[in-house]
py3Dmol code that shows the C-alpha trace and the ligand (Angstrom):
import py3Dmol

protein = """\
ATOM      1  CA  UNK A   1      29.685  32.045  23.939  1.00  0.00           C
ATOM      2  CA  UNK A   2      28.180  29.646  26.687  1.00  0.00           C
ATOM      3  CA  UNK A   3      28.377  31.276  30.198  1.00  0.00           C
ATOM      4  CA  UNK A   4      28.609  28.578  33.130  1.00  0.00           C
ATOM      5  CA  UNK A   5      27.951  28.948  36.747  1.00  0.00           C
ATOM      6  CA  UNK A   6      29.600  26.571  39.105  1.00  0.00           C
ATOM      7  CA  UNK A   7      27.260  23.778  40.361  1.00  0.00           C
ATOM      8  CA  UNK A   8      27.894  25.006  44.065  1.00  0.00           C
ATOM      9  CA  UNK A   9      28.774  28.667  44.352  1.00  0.00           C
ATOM     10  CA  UNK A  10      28.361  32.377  46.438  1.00  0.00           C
ATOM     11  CA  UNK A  11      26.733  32.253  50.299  1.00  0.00           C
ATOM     12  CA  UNK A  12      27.157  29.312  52.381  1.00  0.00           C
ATOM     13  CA  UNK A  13      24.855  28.692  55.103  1.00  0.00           C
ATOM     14  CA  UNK A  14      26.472  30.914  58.017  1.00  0.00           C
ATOM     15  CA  UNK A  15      26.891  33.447  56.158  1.00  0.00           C
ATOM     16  CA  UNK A  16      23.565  33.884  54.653  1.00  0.00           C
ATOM     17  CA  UNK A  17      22.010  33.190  57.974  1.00  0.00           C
ATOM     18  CA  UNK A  18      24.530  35.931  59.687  1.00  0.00           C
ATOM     19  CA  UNK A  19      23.400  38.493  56.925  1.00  0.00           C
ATOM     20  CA  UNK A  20      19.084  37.666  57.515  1.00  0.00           C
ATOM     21  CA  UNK A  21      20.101  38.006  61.198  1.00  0.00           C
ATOM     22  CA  UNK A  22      22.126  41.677  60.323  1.00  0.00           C
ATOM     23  CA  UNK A  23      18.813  42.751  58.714  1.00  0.00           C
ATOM     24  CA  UNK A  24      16.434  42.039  61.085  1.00  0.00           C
ATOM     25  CA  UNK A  25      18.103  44.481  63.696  1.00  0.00           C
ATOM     26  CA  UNK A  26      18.808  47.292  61.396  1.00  0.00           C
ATOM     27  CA  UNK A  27      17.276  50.142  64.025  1.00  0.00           C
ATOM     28  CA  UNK A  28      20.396  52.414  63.634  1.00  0.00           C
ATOM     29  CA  UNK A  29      21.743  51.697  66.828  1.00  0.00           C
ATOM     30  CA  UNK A  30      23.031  48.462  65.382  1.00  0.00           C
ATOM     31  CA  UNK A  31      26.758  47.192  64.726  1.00  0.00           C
ATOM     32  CA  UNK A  32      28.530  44.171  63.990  1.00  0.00           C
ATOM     33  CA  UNK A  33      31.916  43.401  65.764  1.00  0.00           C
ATOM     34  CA  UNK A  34      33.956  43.517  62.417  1.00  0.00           C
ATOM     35  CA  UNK A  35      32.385  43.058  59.084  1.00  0.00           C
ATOM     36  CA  UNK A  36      29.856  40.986  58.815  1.00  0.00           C
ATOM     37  CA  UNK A  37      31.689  39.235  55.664  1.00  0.00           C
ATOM     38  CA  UNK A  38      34.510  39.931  53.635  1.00  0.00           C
ATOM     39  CA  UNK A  39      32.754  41.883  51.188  1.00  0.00           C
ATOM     40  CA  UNK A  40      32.768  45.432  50.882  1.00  0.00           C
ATOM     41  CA  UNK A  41      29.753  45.839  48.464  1.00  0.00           C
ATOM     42  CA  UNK A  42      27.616  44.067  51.294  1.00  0.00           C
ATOM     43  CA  UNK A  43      29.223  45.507  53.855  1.00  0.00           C
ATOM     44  CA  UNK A  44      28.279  49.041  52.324  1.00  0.00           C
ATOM     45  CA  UNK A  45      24.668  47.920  51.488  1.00  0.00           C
ATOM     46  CA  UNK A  46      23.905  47.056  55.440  1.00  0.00           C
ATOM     47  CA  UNK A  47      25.676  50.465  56.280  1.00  0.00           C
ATOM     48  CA  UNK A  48      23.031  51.937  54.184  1.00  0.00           C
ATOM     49  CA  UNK A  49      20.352  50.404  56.005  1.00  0.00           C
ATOM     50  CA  UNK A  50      21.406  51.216  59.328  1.00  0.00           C
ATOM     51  CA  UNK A  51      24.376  48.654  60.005  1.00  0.00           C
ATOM     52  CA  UNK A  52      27.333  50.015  60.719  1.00  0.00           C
ATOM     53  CA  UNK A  53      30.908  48.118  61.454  1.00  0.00           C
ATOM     54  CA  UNK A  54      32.755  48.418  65.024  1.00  0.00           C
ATOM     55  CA  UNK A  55      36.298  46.619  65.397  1.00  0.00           C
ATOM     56  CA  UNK A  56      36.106  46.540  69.279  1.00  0.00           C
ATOM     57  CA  UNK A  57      33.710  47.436  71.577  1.00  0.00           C
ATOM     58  CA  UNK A  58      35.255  50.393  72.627  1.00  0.00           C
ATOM     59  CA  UNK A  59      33.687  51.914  70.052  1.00  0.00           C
ATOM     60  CA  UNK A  60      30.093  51.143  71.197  1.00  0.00           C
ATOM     61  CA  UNK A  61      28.468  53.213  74.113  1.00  0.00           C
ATOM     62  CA  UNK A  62      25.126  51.608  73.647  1.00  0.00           C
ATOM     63  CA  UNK A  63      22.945  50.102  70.834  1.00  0.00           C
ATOM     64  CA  UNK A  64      23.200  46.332  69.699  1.00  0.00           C
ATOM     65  CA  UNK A  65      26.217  44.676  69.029  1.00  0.00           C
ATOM     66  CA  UNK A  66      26.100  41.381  66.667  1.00  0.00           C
ATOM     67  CA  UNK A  67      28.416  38.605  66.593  1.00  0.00           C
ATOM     68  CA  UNK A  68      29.508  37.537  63.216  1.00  0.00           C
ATOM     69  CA  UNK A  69      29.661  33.923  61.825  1.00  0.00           C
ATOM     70  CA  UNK A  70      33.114  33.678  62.691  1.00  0.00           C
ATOM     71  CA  UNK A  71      32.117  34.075  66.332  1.00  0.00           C
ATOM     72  CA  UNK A  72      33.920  35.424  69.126  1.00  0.00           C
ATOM     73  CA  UNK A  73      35.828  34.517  72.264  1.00  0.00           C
ATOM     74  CA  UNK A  74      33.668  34.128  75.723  1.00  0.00           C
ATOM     75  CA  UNK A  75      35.533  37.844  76.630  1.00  0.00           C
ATOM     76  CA  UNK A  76      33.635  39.717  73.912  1.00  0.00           C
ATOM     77  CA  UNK A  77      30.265  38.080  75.370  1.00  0.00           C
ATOM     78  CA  UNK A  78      31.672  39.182  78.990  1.00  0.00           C
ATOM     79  CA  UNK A  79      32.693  42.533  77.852  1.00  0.00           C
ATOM     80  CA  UNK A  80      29.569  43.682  75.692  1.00  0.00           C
ATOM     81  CA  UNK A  81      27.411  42.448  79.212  1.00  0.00           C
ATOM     82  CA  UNK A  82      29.473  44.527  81.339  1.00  0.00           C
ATOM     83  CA  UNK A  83      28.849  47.791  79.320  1.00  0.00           C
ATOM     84  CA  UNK A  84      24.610  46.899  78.951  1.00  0.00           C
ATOM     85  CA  UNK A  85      25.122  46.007  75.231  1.00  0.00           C
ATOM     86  CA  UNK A  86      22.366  43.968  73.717  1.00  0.00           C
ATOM     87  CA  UNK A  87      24.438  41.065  72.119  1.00  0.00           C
ATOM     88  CA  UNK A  88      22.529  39.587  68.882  1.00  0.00           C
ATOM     89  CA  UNK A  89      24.974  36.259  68.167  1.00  0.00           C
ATOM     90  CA  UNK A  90      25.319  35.845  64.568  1.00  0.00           C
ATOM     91  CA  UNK A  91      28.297  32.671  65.214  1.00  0.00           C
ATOM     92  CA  UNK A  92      27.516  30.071  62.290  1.00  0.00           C
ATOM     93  CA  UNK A  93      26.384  26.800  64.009  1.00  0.00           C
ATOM     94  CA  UNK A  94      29.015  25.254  62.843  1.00  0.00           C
ATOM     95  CA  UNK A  95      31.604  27.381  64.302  1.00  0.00           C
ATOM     96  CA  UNK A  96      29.593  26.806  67.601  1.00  0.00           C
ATOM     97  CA  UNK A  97      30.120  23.615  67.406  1.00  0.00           C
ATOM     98  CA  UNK A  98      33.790  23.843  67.175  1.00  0.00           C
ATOM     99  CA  UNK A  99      34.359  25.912  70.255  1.00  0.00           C
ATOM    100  CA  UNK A 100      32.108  23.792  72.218  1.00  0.00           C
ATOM    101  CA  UNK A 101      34.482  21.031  71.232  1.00  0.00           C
ATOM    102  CA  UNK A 102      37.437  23.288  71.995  1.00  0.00           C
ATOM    103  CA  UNK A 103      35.633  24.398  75.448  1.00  0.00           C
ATOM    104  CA  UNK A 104      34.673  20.296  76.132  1.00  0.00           C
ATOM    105  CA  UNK A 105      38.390  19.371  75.347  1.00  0.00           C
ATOM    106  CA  UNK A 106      39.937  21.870  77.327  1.00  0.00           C
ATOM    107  CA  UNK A 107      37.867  21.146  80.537  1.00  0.00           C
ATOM    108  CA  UNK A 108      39.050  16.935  79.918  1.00  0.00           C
ATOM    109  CA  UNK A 109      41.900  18.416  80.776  1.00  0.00           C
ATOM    110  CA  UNK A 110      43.521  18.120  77.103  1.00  0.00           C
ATOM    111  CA  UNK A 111      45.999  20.610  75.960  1.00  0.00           C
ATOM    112  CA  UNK A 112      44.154  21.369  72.680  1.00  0.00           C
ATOM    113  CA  UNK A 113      45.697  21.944  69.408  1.00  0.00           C
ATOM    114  CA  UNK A 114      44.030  24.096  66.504  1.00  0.00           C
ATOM    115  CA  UNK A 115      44.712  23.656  63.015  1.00  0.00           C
ATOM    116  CA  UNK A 116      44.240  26.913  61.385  1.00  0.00           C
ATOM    117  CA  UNK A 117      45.351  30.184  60.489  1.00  0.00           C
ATOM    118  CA  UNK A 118      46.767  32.254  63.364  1.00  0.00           C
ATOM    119  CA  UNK A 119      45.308  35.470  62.754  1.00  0.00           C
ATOM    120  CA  UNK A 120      42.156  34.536  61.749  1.00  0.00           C
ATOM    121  CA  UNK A 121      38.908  35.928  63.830  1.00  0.00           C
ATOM    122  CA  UNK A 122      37.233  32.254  63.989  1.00  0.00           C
ATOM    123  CA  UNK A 123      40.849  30.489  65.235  1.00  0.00           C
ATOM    124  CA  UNK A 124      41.234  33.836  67.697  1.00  0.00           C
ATOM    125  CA  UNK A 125      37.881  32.561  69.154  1.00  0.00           C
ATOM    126  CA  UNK A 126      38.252  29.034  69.174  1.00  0.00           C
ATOM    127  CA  UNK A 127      41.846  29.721  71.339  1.00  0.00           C
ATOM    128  CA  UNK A 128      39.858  31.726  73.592  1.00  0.00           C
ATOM    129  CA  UNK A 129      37.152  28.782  74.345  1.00  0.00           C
ATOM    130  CA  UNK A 130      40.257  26.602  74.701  1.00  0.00           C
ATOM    131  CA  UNK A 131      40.576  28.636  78.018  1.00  0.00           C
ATOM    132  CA  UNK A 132      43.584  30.424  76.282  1.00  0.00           C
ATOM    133  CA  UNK A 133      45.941  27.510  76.276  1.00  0.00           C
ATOM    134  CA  UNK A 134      45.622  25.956  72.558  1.00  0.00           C
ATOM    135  CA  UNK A 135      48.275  25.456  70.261  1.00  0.00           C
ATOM    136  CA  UNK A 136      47.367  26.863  66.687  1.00  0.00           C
ATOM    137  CA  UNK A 137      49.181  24.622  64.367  1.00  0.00           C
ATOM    138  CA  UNK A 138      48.827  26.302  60.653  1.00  0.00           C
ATOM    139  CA  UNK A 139      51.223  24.108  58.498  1.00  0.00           C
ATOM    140  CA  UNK A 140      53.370  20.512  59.409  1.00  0.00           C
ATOM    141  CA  UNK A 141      55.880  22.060  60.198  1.00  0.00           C
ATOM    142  CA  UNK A 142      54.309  23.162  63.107  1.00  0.00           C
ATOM    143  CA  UNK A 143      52.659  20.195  64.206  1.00  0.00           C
ATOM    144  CA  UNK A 144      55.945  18.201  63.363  1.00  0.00           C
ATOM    145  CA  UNK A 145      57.580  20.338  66.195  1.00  0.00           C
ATOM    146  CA  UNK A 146      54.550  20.005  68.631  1.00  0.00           C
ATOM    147  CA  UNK A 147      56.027  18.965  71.754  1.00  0.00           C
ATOM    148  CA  UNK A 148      54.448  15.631  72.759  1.00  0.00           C
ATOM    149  CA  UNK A 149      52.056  15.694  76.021  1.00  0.00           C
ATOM    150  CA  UNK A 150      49.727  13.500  78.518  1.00  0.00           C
ATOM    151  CA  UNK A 151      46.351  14.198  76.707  1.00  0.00           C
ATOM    152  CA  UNK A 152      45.736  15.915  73.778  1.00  0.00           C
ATOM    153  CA  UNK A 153      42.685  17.145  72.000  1.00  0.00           C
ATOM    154  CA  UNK A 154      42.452  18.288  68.087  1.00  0.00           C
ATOM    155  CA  UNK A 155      40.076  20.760  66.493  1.00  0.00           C
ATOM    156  CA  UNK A 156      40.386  22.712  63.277  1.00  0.00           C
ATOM    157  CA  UNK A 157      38.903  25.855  61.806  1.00  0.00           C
ATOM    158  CA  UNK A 158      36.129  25.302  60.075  1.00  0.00           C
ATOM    159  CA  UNK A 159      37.297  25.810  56.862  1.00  0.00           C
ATOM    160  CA  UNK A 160      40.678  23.916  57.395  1.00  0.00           C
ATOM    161  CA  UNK A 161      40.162  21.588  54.179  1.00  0.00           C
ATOM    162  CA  UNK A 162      40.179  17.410  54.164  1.00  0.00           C
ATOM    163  CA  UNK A 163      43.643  16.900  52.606  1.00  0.00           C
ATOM    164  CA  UNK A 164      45.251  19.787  55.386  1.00  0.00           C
ATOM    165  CA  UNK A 165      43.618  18.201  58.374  1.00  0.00           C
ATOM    166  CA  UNK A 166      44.152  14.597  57.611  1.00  0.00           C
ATOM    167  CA  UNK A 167      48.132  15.794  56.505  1.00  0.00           C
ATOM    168  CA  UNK A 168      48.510  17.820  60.145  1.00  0.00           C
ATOM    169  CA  UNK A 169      46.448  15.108  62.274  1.00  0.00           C
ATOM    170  CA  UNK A 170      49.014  12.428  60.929  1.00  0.00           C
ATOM    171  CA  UNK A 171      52.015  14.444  61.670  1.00  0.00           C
ATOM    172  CA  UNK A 172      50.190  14.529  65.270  1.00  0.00           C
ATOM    173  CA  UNK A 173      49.208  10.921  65.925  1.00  0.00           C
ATOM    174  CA  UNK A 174      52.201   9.717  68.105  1.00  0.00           C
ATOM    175  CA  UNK A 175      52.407  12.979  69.968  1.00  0.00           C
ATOM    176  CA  UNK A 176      50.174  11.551  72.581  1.00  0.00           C
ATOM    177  CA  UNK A 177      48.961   8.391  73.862  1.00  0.00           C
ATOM    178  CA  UNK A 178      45.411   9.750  74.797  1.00  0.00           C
ATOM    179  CA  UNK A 179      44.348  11.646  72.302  1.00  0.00           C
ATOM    180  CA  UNK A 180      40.691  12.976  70.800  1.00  0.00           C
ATOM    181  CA  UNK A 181      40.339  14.019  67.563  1.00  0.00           C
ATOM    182  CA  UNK A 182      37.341  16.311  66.934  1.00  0.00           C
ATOM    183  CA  UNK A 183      36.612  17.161  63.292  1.00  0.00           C
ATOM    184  CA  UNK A 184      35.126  20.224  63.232  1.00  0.00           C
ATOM    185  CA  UNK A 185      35.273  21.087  59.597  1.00  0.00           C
ATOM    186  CA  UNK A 186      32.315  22.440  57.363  1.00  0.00           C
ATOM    187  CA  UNK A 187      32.021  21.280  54.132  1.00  0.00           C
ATOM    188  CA  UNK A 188      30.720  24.457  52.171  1.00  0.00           C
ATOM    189  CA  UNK A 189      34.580  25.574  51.560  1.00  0.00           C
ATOM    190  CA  UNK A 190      35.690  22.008  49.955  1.00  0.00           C
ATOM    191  CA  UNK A 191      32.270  21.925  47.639  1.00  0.00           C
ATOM    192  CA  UNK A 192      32.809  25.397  46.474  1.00  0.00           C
ATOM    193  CA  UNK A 193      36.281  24.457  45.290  1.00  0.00           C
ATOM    194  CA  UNK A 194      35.323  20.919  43.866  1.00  0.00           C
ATOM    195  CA  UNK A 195      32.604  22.669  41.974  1.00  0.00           C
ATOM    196  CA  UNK A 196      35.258  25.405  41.117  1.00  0.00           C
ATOM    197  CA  UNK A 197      38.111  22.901  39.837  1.00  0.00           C
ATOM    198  CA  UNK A 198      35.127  20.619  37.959  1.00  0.00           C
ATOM    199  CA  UNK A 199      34.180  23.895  36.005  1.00  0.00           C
ATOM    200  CA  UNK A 200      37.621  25.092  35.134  1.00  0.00           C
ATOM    201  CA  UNK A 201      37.815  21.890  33.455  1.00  0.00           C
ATOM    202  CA  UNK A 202      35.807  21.983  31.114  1.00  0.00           C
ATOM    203  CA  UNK A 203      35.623  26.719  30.603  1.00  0.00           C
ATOM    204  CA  UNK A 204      38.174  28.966  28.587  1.00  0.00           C
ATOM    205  CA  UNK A 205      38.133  31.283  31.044  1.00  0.00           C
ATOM    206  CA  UNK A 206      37.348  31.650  34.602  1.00  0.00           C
ATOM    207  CA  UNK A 207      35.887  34.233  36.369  1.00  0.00           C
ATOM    208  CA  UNK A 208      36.206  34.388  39.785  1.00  0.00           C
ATOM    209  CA  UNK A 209      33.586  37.182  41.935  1.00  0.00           C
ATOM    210  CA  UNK A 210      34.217  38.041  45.095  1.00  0.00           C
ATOM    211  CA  UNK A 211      36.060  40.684  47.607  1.00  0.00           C
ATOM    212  CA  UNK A 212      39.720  40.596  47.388  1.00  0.00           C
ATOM    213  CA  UNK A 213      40.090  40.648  51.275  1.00  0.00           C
ATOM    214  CA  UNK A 214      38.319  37.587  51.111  1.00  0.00           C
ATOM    215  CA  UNK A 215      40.530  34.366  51.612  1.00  0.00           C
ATOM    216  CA  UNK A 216      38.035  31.583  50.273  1.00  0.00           C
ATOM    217  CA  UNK A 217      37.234  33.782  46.973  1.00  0.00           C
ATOM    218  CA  UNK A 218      41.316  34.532  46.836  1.00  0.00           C
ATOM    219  CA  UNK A 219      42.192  30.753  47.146  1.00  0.00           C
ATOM    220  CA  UNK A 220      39.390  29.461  44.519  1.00  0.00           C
ATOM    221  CA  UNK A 221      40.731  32.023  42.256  1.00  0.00           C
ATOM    222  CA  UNK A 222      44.657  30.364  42.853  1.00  0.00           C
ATOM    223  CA  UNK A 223      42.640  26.680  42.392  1.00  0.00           C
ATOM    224  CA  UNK A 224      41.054  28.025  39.379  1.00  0.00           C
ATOM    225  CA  UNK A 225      44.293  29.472  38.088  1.00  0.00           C
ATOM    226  CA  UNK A 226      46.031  26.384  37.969  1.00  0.00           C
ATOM    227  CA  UNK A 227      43.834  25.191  35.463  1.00  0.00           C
ATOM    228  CA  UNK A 228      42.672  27.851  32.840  1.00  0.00           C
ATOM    229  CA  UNK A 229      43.057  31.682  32.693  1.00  0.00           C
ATOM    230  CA  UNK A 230      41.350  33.179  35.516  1.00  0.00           C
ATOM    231  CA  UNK A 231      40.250  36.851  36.815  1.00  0.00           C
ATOM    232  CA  UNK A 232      39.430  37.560  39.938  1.00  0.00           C
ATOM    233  CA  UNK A 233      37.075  40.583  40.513  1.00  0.00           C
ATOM    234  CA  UNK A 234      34.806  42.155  43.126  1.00  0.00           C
ATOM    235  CA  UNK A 235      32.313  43.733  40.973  1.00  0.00           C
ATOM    236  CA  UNK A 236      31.114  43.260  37.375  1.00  0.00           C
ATOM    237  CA  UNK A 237      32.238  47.032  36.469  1.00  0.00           C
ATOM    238  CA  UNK A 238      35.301  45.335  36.306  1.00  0.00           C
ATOM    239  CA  UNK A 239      34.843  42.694  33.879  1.00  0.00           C
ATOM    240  CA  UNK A 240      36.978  43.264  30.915  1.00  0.00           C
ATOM    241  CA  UNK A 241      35.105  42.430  27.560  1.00  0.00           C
ATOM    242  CA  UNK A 242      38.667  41.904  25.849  1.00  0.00           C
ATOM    243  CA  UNK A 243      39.428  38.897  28.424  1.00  0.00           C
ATOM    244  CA  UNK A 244      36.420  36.639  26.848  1.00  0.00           C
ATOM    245  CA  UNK A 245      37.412  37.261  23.232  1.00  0.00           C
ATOM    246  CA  UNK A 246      38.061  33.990  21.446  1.00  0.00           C
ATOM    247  CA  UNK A 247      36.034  31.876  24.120  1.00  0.00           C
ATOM    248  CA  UNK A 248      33.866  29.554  23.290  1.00  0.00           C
ATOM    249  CA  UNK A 249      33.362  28.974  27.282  1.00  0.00           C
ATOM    250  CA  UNK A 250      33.099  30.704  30.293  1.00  0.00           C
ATOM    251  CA  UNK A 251      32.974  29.796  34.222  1.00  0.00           C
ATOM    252  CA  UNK A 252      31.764  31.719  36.901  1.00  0.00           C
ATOM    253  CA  UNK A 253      32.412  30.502  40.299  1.00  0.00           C
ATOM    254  CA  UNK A 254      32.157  33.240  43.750  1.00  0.00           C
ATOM    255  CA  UNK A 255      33.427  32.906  47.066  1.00  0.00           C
ATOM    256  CA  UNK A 256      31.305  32.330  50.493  1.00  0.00           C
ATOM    257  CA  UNK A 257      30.938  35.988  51.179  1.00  0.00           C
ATOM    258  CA  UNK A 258      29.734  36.513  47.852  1.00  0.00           C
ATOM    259  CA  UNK A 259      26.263  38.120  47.501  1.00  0.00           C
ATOM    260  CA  UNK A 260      23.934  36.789  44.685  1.00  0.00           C
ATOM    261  CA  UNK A 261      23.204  39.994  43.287  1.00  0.00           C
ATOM    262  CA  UNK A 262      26.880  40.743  42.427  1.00  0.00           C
ATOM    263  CA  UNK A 263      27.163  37.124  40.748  1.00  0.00           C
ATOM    264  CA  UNK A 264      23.916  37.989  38.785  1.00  0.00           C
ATOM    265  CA  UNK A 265      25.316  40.813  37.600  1.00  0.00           C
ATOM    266  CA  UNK A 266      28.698  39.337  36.483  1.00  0.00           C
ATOM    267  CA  UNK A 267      26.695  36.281  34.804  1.00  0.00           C
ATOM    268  CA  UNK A 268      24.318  39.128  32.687  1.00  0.00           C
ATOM    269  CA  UNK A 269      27.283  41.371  31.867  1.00  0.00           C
ATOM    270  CA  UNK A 270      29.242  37.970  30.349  1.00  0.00           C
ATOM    271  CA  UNK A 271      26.045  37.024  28.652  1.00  0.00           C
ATOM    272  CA  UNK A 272      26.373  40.331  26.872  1.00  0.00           C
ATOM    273  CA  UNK A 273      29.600  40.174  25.649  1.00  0.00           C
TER     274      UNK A 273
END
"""
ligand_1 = """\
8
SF4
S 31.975 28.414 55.779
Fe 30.846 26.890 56.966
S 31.400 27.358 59.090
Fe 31.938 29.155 57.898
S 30.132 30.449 58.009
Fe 29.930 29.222 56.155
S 28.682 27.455 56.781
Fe 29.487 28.407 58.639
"""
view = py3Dmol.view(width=600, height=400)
view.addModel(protein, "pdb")
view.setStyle({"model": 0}, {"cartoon": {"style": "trace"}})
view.addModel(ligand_1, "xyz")
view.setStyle({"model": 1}, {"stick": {}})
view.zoomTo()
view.show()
């Protein structure tokens, strides 16, 4: 049986550089605001060196406090100040990027839309840098009944993909007459599913690693899904030897969040089998 690894797979840039940042504070007195990804296994293994996890800053009397890659609204930055924290920020450059554009907008005096998920900590942030007056628009329905208005600015998540941001920004076009469109999308989330759907192509099976309260690993296994059987699972103590019976090929693919020793361990367990 031939075991495959996507082409592009596991940590993207922010992510990795969020973790290296983690590590080099772990004194004990450290926390991030939130997990640092969505992966428990990681999430445990900084614990264990002296990271733990806060989800406000209630929580934190004194110590360090780091901003994850998903970054956080200027209040956090405000609040952590006023009680003497030591703020380490851990926001992915990328996701800078987009709430300087969402910051820059704002003070053009646009009212600024974001295309994104509602709830999620990264579109949170971005609405905050809007000076709290965005729009989040999360499907075209929503933009479709965006009222139209004077000047208008658009951002997006940074993992909104190509095909939802060009579908949303058309629905959005003759909602103003001045209007800047700012894309502010990374590409690691498109080239781990293109790599994903390329693999599932050509594999049996699909194996897809990576924490279940992890949206990118969650959708690639729903891409992957569409194509061949696919399992999605967190750990390789979960890997099933009865689901690569009969294959001649198998695909791994892993989420964003996904550490490399967990997809080295699912890759030497299927080599196994
Ligand atoms: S997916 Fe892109 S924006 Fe998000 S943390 Fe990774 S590199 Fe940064």
């Amino acid at each position: 049986m031939e075991v495959i690894l996507a082409k592009c797979l596991g940590f993207c840039y922010g992510v990795k550089r969020a973790i290296k940042i983690a590590e080099e504070h772990a004194d004990g007195k450290t926390c991030t605001l939130g997990s640092i990804i969505h992966n428990p296994q990681m999430v445990e293994r900084l614990r264990q060196k002296g990271i733990g996890v806060v989800e406000d800053l209630t929580a934190m009397e004194e110590g360090t406090i780091i901003i994850r890659s998903h970054g956080a609204g200027p209040k956090t930055y405000e609040e952590a100040e006023a009680k003497g924290l030591k703020v380490v920020d851990a926001t992915c450059p990328h996701v800078k990027r987009a709430q300087n554009s969402a910051q820059d907008l704002s003070k053009d005096g646009r009212h600024v839309v974001i295309i994104g998920e509602k709830n999620h900590p990264e579109v949170r942030g971005l609405f905050e840098w809007s000076g709290n007056r965005a729009t989040i628009v999360e499907t075209e329905e929503d933009a479709k009944n965006f009222a139209p208005c004077q000047k208008l600015g658009i951002i997006s998540q940074t993992t909104v993909s190509d095909e939802i941001f060009i579908k949303t920004v058309t629905q959005l076009l003759g909602k103003s007459k001045d209007l800047r469109i700012l894309r502010t999308i990374c590409t690691a989330t498109d080239e781990r599913q293109k790599a994903a759907l390329e693999l599932a192509d050509e594999v049996d099976v699909m194996i897809v690693v990576g924490g279940r309260n992890s949206a990118n690993t969650t959708r690639l296994a729903q891409l992957c899904e569409k194509k061949c059987r696919t399992y999605h699972i967190e750990t390789a103590q979960e890997l099933s030897p009865e689901w690569l019976e009969k294959s001649n090929k198998v695909g791994i693919t892993a989420g964003a969040s996904t550490p490399d020793w967990i997809i080295g361990e699912v890759y030497k367990k299927c080599q196994k089998i």
